[in-house]
C-alpha positions as CSV (number, residue, x, y, z in Angstrom):
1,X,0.0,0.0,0.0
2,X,1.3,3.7,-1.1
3,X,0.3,6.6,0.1
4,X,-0.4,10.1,-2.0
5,X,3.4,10.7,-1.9
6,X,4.1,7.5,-3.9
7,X,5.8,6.0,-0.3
8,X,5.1,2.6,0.9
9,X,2.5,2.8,4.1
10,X,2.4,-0.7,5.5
11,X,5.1,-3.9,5.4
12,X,5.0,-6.1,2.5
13,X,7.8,-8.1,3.0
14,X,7.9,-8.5,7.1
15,X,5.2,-9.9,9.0
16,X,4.6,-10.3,13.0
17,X,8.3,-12.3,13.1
18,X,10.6,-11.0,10.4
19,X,10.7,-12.1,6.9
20,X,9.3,-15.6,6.5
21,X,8.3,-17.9,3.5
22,X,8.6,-21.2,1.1
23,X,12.8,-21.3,1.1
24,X,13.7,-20.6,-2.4
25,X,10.3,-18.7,-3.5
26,X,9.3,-14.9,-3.1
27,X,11.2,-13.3,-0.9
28,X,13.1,-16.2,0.4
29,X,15.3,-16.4,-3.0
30,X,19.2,-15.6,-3.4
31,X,18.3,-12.3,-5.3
32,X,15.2,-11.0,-2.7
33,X,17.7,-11.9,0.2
34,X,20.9,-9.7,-1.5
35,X,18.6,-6.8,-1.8
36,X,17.4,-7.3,1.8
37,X,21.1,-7.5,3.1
38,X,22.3,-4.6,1.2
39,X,18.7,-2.4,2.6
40,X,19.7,-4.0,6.4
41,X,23.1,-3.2,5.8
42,X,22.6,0.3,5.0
43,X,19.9,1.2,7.6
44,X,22.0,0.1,10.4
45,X,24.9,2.5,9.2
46,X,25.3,5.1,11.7
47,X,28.2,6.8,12.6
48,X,31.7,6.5,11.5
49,X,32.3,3.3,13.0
50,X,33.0,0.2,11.0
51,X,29.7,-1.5,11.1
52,X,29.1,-5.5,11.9
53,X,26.1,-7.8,11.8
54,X,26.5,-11.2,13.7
55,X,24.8,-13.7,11.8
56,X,23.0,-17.0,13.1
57,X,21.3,-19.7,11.9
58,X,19.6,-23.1,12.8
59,X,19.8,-26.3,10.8
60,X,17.6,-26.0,8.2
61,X,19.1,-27.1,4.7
62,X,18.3,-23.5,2.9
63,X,20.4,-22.0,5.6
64,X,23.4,-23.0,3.5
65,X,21.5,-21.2,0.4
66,X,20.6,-18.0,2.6
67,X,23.2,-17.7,4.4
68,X,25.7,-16.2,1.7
69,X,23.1,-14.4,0.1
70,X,22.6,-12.1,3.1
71,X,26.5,-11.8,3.7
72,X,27.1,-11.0,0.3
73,X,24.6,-7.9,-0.1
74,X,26.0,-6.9,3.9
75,X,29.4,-7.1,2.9
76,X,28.2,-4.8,-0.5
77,X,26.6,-2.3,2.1
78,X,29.9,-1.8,3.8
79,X,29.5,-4.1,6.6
80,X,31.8,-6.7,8.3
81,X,29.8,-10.1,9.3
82,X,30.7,-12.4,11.9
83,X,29.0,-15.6,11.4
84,X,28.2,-17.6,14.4
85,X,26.6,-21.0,12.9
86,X,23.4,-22.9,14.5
87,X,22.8,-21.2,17.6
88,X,19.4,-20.2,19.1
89,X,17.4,-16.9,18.6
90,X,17.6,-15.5,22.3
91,X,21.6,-16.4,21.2
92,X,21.9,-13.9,18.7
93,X,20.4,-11.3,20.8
94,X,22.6,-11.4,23.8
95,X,25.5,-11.5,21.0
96,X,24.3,-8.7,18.8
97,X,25.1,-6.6,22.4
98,X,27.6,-8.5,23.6
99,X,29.9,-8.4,20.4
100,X,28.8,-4.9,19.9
101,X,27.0,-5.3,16.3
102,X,25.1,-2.6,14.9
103,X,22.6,-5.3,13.8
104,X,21.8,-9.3,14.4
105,X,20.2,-11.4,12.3
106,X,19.1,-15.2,13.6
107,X,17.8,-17.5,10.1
108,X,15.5,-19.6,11.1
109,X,11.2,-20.4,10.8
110,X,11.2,-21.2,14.2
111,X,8.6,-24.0,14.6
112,X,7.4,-24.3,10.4
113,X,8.8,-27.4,8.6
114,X,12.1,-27.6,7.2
115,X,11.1,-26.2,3.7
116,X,10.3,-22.7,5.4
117,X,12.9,-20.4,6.3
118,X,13.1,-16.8,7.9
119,X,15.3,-13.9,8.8
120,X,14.6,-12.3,12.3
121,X,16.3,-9.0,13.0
122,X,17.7,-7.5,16.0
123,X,19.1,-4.3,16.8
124,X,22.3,-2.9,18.4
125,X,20.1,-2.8,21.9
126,X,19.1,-6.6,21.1
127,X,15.6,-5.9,20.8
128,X,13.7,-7.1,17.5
129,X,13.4,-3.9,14.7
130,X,10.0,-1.6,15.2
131,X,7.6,-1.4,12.3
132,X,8.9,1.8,10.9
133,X,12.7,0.5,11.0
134,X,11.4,-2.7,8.3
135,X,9.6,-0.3,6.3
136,X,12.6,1.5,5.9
137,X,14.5,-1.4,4.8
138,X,11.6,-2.2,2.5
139,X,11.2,1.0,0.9
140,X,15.6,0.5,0.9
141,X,14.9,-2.5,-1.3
142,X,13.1,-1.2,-4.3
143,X,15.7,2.1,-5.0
144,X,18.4,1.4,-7.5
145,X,20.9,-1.3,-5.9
146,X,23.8,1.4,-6.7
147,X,22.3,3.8,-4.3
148,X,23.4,1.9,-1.1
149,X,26.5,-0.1,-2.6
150,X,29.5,0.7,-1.0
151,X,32.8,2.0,-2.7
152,X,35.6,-0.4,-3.1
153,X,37.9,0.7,-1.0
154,X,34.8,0.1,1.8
155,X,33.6,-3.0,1.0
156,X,32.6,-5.2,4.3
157,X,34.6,-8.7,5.3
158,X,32.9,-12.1,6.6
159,X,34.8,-14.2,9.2
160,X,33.7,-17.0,11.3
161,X,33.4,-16.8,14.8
162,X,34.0,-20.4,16.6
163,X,33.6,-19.7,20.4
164,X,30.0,-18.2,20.1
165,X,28.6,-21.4,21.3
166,X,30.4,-20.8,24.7
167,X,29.8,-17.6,25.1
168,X,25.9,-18.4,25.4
169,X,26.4,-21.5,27.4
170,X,27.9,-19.1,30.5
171,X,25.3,-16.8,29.9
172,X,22.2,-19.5,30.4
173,X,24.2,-20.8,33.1
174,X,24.4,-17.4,34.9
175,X,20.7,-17.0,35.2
176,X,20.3,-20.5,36.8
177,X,20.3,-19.5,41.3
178,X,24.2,-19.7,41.9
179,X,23.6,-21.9,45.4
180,X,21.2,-24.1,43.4
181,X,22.5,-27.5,41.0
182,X,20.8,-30.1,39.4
183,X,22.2,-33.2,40.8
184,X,20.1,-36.0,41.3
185,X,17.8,-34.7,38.9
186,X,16.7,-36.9,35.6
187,X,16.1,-34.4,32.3
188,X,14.5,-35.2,29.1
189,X,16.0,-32.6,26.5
190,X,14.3,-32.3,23.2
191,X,16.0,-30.3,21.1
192,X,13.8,-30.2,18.1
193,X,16.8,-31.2,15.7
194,X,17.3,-27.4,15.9
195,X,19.6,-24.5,16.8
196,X,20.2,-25.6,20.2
197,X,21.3,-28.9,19.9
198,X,24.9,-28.6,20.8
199,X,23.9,-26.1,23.3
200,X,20.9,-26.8,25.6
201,X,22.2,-30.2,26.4
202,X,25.5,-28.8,27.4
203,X,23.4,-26.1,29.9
204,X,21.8,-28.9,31.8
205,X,25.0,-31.3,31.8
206,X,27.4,-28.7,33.4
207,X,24.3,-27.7,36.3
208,X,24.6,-31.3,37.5
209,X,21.4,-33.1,36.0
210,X,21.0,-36.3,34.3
211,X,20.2,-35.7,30.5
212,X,18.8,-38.0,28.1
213,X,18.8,-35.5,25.0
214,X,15.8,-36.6,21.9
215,X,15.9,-34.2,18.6
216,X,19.6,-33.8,18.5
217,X,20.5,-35.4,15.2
218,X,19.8,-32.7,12.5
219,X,20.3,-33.7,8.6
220,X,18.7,-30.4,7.3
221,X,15.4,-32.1,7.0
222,X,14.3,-33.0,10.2
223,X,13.4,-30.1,12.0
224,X,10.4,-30.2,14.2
225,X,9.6,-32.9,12.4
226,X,7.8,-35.1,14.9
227,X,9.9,-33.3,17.7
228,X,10.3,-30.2,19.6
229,X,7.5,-28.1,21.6
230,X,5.2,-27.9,18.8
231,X,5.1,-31.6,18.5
232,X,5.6,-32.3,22.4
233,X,4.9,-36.4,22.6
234,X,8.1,-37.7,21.8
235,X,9.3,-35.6,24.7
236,X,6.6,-37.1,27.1
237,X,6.8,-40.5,25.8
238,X,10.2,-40.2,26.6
239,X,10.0,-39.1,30.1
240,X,7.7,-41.9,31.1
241,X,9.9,-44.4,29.5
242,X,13.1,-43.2,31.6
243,X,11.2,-42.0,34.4
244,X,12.5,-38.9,34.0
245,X,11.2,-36.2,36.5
246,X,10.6,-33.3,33.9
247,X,10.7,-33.2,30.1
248,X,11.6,-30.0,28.3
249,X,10.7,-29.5,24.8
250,X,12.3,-26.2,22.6
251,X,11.0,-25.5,18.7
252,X,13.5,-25.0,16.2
253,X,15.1,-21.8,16.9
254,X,15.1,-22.5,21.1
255,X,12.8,-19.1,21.8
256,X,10.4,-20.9,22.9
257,X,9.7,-23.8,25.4
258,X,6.8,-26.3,26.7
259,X,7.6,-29.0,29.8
260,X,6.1,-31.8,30.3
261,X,6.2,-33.5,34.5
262,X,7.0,-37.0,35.5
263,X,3.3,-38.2,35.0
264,X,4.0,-36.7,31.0
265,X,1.3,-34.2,31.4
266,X,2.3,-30.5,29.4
267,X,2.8,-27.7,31.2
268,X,2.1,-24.8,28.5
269,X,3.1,-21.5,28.4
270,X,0.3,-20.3,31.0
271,X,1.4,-22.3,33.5
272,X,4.9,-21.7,32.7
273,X,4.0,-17.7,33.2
274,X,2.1,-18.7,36.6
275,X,5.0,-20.6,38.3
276,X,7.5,-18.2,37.2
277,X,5.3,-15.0,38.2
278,X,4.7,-16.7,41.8
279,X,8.5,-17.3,42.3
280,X,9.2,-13.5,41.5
281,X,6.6,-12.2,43.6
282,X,7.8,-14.1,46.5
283,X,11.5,-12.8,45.9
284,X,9.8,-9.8,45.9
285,X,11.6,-9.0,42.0
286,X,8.4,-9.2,39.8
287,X,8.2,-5.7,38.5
288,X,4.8,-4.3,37.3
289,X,2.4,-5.5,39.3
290,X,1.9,-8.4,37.0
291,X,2.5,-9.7,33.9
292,X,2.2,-9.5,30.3
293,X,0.8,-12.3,27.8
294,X,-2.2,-12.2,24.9
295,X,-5.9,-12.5,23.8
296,X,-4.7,-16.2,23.7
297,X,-3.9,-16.5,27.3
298,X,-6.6,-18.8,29.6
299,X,-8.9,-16.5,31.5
300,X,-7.5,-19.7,34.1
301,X,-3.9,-17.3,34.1
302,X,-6.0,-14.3,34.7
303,X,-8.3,-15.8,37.4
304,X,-4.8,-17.1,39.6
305,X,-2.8,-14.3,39.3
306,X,-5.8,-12.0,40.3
307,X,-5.9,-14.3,43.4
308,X,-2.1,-12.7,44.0
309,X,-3.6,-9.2,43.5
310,X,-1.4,-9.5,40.1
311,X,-2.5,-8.0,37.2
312,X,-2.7,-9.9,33.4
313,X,-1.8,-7.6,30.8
314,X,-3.2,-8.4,27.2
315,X,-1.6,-7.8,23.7
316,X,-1.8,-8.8,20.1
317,X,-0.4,-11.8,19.2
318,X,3.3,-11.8,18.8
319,X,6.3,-11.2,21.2
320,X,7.0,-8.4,19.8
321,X,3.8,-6.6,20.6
322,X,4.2,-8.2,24.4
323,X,8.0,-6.7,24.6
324,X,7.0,-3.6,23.7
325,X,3.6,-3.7,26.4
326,X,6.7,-4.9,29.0
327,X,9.1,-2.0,27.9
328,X,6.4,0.7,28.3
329,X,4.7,-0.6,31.9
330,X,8.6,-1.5,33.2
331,X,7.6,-5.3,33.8
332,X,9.9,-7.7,33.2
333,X,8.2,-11.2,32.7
334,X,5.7,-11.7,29.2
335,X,5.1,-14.4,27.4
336,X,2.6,-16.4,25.1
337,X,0.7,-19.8,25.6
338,X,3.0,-21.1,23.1
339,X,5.5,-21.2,25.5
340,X,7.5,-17.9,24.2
341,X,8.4,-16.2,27.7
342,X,10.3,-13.2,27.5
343,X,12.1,-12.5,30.9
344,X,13.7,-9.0,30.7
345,X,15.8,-9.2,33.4
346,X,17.8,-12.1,31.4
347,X,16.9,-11.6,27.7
348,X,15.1,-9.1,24.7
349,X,13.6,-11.9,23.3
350,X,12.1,-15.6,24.5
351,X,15.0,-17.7,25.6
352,X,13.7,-21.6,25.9
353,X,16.0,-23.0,27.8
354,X,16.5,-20.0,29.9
355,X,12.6,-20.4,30.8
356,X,13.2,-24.0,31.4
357,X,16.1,-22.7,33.7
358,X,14.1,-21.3,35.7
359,X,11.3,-23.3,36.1
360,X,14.1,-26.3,37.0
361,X,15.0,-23.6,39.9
362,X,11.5,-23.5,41.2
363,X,11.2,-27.3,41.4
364,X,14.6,-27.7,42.9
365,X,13.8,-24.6,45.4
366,X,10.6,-26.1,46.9
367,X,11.6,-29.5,46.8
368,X,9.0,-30.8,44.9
369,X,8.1,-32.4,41.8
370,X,7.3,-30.6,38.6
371,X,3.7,-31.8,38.9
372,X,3.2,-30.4,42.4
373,X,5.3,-27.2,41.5
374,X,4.2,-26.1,37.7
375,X,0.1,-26.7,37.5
376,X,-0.5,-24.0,39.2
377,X,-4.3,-23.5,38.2
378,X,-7.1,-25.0,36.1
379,X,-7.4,-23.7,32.9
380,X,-11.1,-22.9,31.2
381,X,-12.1,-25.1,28.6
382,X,-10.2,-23.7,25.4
383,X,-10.2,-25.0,22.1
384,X,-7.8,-23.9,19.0
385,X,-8.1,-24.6,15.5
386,X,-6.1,-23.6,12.1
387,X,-7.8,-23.6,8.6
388,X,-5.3,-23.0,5.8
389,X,-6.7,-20.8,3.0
390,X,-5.3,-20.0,0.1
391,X,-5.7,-16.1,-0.2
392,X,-8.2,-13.3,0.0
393,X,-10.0,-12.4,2.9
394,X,-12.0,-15.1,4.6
395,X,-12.9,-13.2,7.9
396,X,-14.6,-10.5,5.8
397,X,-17.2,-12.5,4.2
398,X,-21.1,-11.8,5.7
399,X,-21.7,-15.9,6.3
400,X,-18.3,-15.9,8.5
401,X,-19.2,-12.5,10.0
402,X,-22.5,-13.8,11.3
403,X,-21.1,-16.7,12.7
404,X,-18.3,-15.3,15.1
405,X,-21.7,-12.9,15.9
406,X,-23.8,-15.7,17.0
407,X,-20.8,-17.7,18.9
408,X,-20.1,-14.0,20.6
409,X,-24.3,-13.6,21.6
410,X,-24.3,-17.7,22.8
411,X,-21.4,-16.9,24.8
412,X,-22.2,-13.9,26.7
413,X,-20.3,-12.9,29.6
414,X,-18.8,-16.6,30.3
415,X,-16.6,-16.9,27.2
416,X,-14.7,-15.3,24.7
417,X,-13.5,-15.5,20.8
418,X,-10.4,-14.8,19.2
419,X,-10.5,-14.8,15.5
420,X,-7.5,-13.9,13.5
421,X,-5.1,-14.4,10.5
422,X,-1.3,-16.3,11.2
423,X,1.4,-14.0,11.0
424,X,3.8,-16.6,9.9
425,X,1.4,-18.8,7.7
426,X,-1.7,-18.9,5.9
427,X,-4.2,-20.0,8.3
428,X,-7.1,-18.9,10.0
429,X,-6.9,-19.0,13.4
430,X,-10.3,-19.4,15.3
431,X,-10.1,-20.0,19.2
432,X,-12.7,-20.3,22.0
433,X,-12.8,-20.4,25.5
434,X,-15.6,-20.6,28.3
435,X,-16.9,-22.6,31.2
436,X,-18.8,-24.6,29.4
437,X,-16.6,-27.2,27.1
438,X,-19.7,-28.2,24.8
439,X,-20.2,-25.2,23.8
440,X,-16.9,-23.9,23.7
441,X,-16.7,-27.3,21.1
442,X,-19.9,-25.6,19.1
443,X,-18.9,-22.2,18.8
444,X,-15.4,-23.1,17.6
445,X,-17.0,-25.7,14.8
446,X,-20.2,-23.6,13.9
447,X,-16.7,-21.1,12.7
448,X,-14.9,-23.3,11.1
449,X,-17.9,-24.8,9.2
450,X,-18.7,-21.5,8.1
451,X,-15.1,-20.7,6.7
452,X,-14.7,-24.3,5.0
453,X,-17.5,-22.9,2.8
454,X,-15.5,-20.0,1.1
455,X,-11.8,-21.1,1.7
């Protein structure tokens, strides 16, 4: 979309998470991903420094395709690249400020399929780029390539950086309580044949616990592919089988984490928020009055943490939009169902294993086990379903329309709707949520039934 000046008005290229798409198609192709490393490159050229971007990726195949394409049009721009290899997303954060870069950029589709791919962007601060900073690159993009090419004489140079790993493991390790180990304790690691594989298990092996590590044997393929928190039984068919006494589960890219007890039930990102939120408020360091999540949190979350006289902040969907809700109200723990918990006092972004850090600290604290420790209320009734669709705008047709009206009137006061398009995909996400399970089960259905119609 343009506006009367001929500029571009909204995003084309990024969505709620970066760039993401079909690896080799669109804007996931050698030449789309030059241009967008020579627009980065330029944008994040301030000052008379020599400029760097630290560059990340997790195991995807196309990450061998995408990976020269973006240093190429960065080293064109002018700037230097350090490339760090598979490491997770909250990784490239802490680096982008730790190694000083003017920009960071972490490749990965965190939980899609292997044939997906994505670039995620940080900034020098570590936090992801705002709205107006990717249109900028964007509207970068489409100006003649000579425009932002560097001279010669100022071309950029790429160089590999091997201790990277390291440097994360000692930072995850620092935010785990320093008179606390985890000796004695048995660990199921899935590592979603993703970015942390070498990592994560190294975390929990050097704390003292037992580890039997699942989703560690990436061939470029294989990523969340039956693994990882988005596809969470392996993890808890594990745990039962080694009688394990938690099981942690990260997606592809490690920002994001689900757990599982010794009896294999999940603990999801709402419970993850409640356990963590009651251990801050009794060490008197939750910040706020509360915490942050979205329109997809249980009303369960909201319910407890009102019974601590803490508050439940709601956002879109998308960490971004529940950073930048925990930047402006100063609180410093967010998250998402999902299990993406952003703890500020740690990281910019949702660290997985740094989540499952702490949670491991509760249960070794109280003494307890995970069961006792991490369900720490009943959630309502809540039911979640995709629809793919194909283009166009489902949600704006009058039979659809009518039917989210007539789920929203049966529903009154004792439930709620959230209706709304994937950021990274293209799906339709409808979900419901009440006291009453049946009906919940109806309302969601009577949606989907109407969508199948026109999609």
């Amino acid at each position: 979309m343009r506006g009367d000046d001929g500029l571009k008005m909204t995003r084309e290229i990024f969505g709620t998470d970066g760039v993401r798409g079909l690896a080799n198609r669109g804007a996931m192709t050698p030449h789309s991903l030059l241009r967008l490393g020579m627009a980065a490159g330029r944008v994040f050229q301030r000052g008379e420094h020599r400029h760097r971007v630290v560059i990340g990726k997790d195991t995807r195949l196309s990450g061998y395709m995408i990976e020269p394409a973006l240093t190429a049009g960065f080293t064109a721009a002018g700037m230097d690249v350090f490339l760090l290899g598979p490491l997770p997303t909250p990784a490239m954060a802490m680096l982008t400020r730790s190694l000083r870069a003017d920009l960071g950029v972490m490749i990965s589709a965190s939980h899609n399929p292997f044939h997906d791919n994505g670039i995620k962007f940080f900034g020098p601060d570590g936090f992801k780029l705002s709205d107006e900073t990717e249109l900028q690159i964007e509207r970068l993009m489409e100006e003649d390539p000579q425009a932002i090419l560097a001279d010669p004489s100022e071309l950029g140079r790429a160089k590999r950086i091997d201790d990277a790993g390291a440097r994360y493991i000692e930072f995850a390790k620092a935010t785990f309580p320093r008179r606390l180990n985890l000796e004695g304790m048995r660990i199921v690691l899935d590592c979603a044949n993703g970015a942390a594989y070498k990592v994560a298990p190294t975390v929990l092996w050097e704390l003292g616990a037992d580890v039997k590590t699942i989703g560690d044997d990436p061939d470029g393929f294989n990523i969340n592919h039956g693994v990882g928190s988005t596809e969470p039984r392996s993890m808890q068919e594990a745990v039962l089988e080694y009688r394990a006494d938690i099981g942690i589960a990260l997606d592809g890219d490690a920002d994001r984490v689900i757990i599982c007890d010794e009896k294999g039930r999940l603990i999801d990102g709402d419970q993850i928020l409640a356990t963590i939120a009651t251990a801050y408020r009794e060490d008197d360091c939750l910040r706020g009055g509360g915490i942050v999540s979205t329109v997809m949190a249980n009303m369960g979350l909201e319910k407890y943490l009102a019974s601590l006289d803490l508050t439940l902040e709601r956002t879109k969907v998308g960490d971004r939009y529940v950073v930048e809700a925990m930047r402006t109200k100063d609180m410093n723990i967010g998250g998402e169902p999902s299990g993406h918990v952003i703890l500020r006092d740690h990281s910019t972004t949702g660290d997985g294993l740094v989540t499952a850090l702490k949670i491991l600290g509760v249960v070794v604290r109280e003494g307890r086990s995970a069961s006792e420790s991490c369900h720490r209320f009943e959630p309502f009734p809540q039911l979640l379903k995709s629809l793919r669709y194909k283009g166009g705008a489902p949600l704006d047709d009058a039979g659809v329309k009518q039917a989210i009206k007539d789920g929203e009137h049966r529903f009154g006061d004792k439930g709620r709707l959230v209706i709304r398009k994937s950021g990274t995909e293209p799906l339709i996400r409808v979900m419901a949520e009440g006291e009453d399970e049946a009906l919940v089960n109806s309302v969601v259905e009577n949606i989907c039934a109407a969508l199948r119609k026109i999609i």
